[in-house]
N, C-alpha and C positions, 0 to 999 in steps of 0.2 A: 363853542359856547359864546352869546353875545352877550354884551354890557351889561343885560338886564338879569343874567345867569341865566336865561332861558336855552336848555338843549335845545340844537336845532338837529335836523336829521340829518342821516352818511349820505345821502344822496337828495339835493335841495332842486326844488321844480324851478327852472330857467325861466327868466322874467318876460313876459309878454307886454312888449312895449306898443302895440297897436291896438289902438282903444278900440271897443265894441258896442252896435249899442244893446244889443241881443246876449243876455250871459248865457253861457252854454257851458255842461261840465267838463273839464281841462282835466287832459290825461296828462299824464309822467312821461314824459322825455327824457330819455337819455341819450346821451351823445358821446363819441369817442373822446378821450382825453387826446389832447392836439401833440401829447408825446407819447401815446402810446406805441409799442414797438410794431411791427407789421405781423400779421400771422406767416408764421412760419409755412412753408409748404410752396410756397408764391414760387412759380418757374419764375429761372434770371431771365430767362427768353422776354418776361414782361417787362419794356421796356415805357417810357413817362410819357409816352404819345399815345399809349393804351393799343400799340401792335404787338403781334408775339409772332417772332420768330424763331424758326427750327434753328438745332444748334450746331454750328458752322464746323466745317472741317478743316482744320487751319494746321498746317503741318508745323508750324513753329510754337502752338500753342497745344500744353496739357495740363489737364487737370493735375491741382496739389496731388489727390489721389492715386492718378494713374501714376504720378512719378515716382509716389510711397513703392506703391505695387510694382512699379518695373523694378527698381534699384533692389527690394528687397528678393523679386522673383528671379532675376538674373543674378545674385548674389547667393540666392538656396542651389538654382539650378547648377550653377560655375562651380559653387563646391562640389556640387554632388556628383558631377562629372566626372570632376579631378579626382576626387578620391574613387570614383567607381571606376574608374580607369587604367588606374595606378591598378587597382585588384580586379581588373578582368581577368585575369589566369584562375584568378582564385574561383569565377561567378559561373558556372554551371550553364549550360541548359542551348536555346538554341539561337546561333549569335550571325552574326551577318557583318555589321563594321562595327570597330571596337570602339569610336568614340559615338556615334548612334547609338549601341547599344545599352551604352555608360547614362547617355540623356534620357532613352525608355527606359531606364529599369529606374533613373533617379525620380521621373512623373509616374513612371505607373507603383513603386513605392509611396511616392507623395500625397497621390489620388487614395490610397491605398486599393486599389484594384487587386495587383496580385495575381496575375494570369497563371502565375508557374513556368511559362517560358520560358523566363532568366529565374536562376534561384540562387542566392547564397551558398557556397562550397564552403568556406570555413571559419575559424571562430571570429577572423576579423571582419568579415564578410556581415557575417550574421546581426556582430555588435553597430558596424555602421547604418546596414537597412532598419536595426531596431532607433539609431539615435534620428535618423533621415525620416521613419515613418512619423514620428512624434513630432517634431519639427515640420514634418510637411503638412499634418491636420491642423496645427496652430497657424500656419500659414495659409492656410485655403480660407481656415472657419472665420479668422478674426481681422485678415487684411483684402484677401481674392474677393471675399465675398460680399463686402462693403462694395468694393467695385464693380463687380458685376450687379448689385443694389444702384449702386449711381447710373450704370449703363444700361436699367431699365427705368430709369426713372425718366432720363432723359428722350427717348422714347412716346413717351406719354400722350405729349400733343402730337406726334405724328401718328399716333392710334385714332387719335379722338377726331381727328381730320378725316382719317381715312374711314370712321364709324359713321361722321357727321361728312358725310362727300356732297351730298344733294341737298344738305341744306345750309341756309346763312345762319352764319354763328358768330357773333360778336366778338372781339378781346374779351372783356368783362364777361359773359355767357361761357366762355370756354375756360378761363380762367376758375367760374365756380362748379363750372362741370371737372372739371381735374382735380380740383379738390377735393369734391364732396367721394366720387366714384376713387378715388388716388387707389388703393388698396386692388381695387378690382381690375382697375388698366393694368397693375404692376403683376398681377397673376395669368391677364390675357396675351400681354405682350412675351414673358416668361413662356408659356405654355405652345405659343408661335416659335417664339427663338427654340425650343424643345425638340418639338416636330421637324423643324429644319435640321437640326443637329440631326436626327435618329434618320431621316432621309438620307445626308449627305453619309453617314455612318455605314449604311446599309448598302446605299450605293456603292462607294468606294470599295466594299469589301466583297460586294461583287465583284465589278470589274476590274479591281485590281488583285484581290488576292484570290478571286476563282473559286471565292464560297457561291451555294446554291442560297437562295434568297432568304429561309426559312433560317439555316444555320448564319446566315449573316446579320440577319434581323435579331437571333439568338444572341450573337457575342455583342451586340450595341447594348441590349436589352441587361447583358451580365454588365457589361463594361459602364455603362450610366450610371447602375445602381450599386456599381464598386463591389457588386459580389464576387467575379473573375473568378470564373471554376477551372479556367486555363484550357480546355479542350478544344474551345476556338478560339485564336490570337492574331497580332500581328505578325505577321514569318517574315516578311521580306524585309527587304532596305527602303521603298518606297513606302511601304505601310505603317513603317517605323514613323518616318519621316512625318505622314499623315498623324500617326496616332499622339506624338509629342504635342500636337496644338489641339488635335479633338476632342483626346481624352480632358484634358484638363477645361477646356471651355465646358463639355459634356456634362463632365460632373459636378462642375460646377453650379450649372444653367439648375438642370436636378435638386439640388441642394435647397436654391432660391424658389424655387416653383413649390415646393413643400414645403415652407417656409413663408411665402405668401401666402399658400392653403391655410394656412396656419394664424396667418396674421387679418385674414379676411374673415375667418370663423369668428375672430377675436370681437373686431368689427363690425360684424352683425348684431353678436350677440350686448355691445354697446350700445350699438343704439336702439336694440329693442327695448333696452333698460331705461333709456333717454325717453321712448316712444309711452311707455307702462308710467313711467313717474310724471310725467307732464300729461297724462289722460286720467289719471286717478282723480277723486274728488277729496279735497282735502276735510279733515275732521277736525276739530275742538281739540284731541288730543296731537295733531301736527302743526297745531297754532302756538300750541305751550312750547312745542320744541324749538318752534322757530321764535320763538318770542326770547330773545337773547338778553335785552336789558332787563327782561321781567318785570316792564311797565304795562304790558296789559293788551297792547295792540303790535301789531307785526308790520312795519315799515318795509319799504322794499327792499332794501338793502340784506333784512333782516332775512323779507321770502327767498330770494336769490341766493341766498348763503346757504338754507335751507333745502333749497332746491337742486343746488349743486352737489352738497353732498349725500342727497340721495342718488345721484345719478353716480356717484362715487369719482366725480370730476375733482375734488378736493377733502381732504379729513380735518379732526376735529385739529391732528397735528399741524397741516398747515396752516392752519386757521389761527392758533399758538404762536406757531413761529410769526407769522404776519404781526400778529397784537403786538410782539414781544418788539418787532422792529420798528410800532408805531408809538410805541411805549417810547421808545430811545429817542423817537424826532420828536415828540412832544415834548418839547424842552419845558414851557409854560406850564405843563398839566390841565390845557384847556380843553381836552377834546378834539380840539381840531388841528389842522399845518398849516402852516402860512410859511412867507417866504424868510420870515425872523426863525421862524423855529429852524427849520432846513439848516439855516446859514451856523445858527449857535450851537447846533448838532454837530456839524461839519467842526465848526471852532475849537469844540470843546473835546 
């Protein structure tokens, strides 16, 4: 509000200081707030020189994540070991080395697979794989999987490289193409990592465990999708060996691929919503709604708001909650913020 009480508008047209002598109608400009936070989604590869680099393989250096994930996977695995090891007398079925055996029955419990190769013999048996299955799905679903999310993200630009090979592609260009496409690189590159899995899966259990291709292609096909009917498994010591790191990337990889399917559907059907409410023609009765002060006319600030929450990008809630936090910095009750109000907000 200025001296004279006149409201001015949430959003004031930027003063054009280069006289004309020709008037011409002046659009509305808006301009980023010089604090505004960066969007989120921005690869760290983009570095201030506007190059992007792949992400280095630095053996001294891991992600916060990966280290969550090792300390807590190597911490489920150790127990599960020890205690399935300690009761290997107790554990049924067909065994090969008894601390190998201890590590595949703790992952393929974990995974919940479940082949029936190794089974529980008796009550303490039974009670451990029930406390080890529960504990292994919270594990996979709420920490492996964030990870294996980070390790396809990271990914992204060397997709978008190898998509864009033959042509020149800017920083800034490759930057808005990862953005905008993010959702669908993360299902493409998932759906590669997939098929390499169920190759190498397949293979291996050919040549090493001496299945015919159809039944090897079969146990990948149970073993992925954690069905484990147990008719085809890992039998030897080497296949053990193999199966401790395959199964658990396998079904993992799985998980996340159905889960981008998932989050790409989501996606689409967003921005059709974005694409239908920005192509509409507005009416008399979507001027009233947008018309917030109910002075009569609908200001930009006023369309914008409007137009947001039909796209359902914000509700009437945050809209609430906002007012409610600009209520608190209006120390004055003028309508507007300035750096007095901010400061006696703070004070007070």
């Amino acid at each position: 509000m200025d001296a004279n009480g006149v409201k001015l508008p949430l959003l004031s047209k930027p003063l054009d200081s280069t006289p004309t002598d020709k008037k011409e109608p002046k659009r509305r400009r808006f301009r980023r707030c010089k604090s505004a936070p960066l969007a989120e989604g921005i690869p760290r590869e983009a570095n201030l020189n506007g190059s992007i680099q792949c992400s280095e393989s630095v053996p001294g250096y891991l992600h916060p994540s990966f280290k969550r994930v090792a300390i807590l996977l190597a911490l489920y695995i150790g127990f599960g070991t020890v205690c399935f090891y300690l009761a290997k007398n107790e554990i049924d079925g067909e065994k090969t080395n008894d601390i190998l055996d201890a590590v595949y029955f703790c992952i393929v419990t974990m995974t919940t697979v479940g082949y029936g190769d190794l089974v529980p013999g008796s009550a303490l048996t039974k009670l451990l794989a029930c406390a080890f299955v529960f504990s292994g799905m919270a594990l996979v679903g709420l920490i492996l999987s964030k990870a294996a999310d980070y390790l396809v993200e990271k990914q992204e630009i060397m997709l978008f490289k190898a998509l864009h090979l033959h042509n020149k592609v800017g920083p800034a260009e490759m930057l808005k193409e990862i953005e905008t496409n993010r959702v669908r690189y993360k299902c493409v590159t998932a759906f590669i990592l997939l098929l390499l899995l169920i190759v190498a899966g397949t293979a291996f259990l050919v040549l090493v465990e001496h299945l015919d291709i159809v039944d090897a292609f079969y146990c990948v096909c149970s073993t992925i999708t954690t069905l484990g009917y147990g008719d085809k498994s890992f039998s030897t010591e080497a296949g053990r060996v193999f199966a401790v790191f395959w199964i658990l990337t396998s079904t993992i990889c799985v998980a996340q691929f159905f889960l981008y399917i998932a989050e790409l559907n989501t996606e689409n059907r967003r921005r059709a919503l974005v694409k239908w409410v920005l192509s509409r023609r507005m009416t008399h009765v979507d001027l009233e709604a947008a018309d917030l002060d109910d002075d009569g006319v609908v200001d930009a600030a006023e369309f914008i708001i409007y137009k947001l929450k039909e796209m359902g990008k914000i509700s009437q809630e945050d809209i609430s909650l906002i007012l409610e936090e600009f209520d608190d910095l209006d120390v004055d009750q003028s309508g507007t913020l300035s750096v007095s109000d901010t400061t006696l907000a703070q004070s007070s």
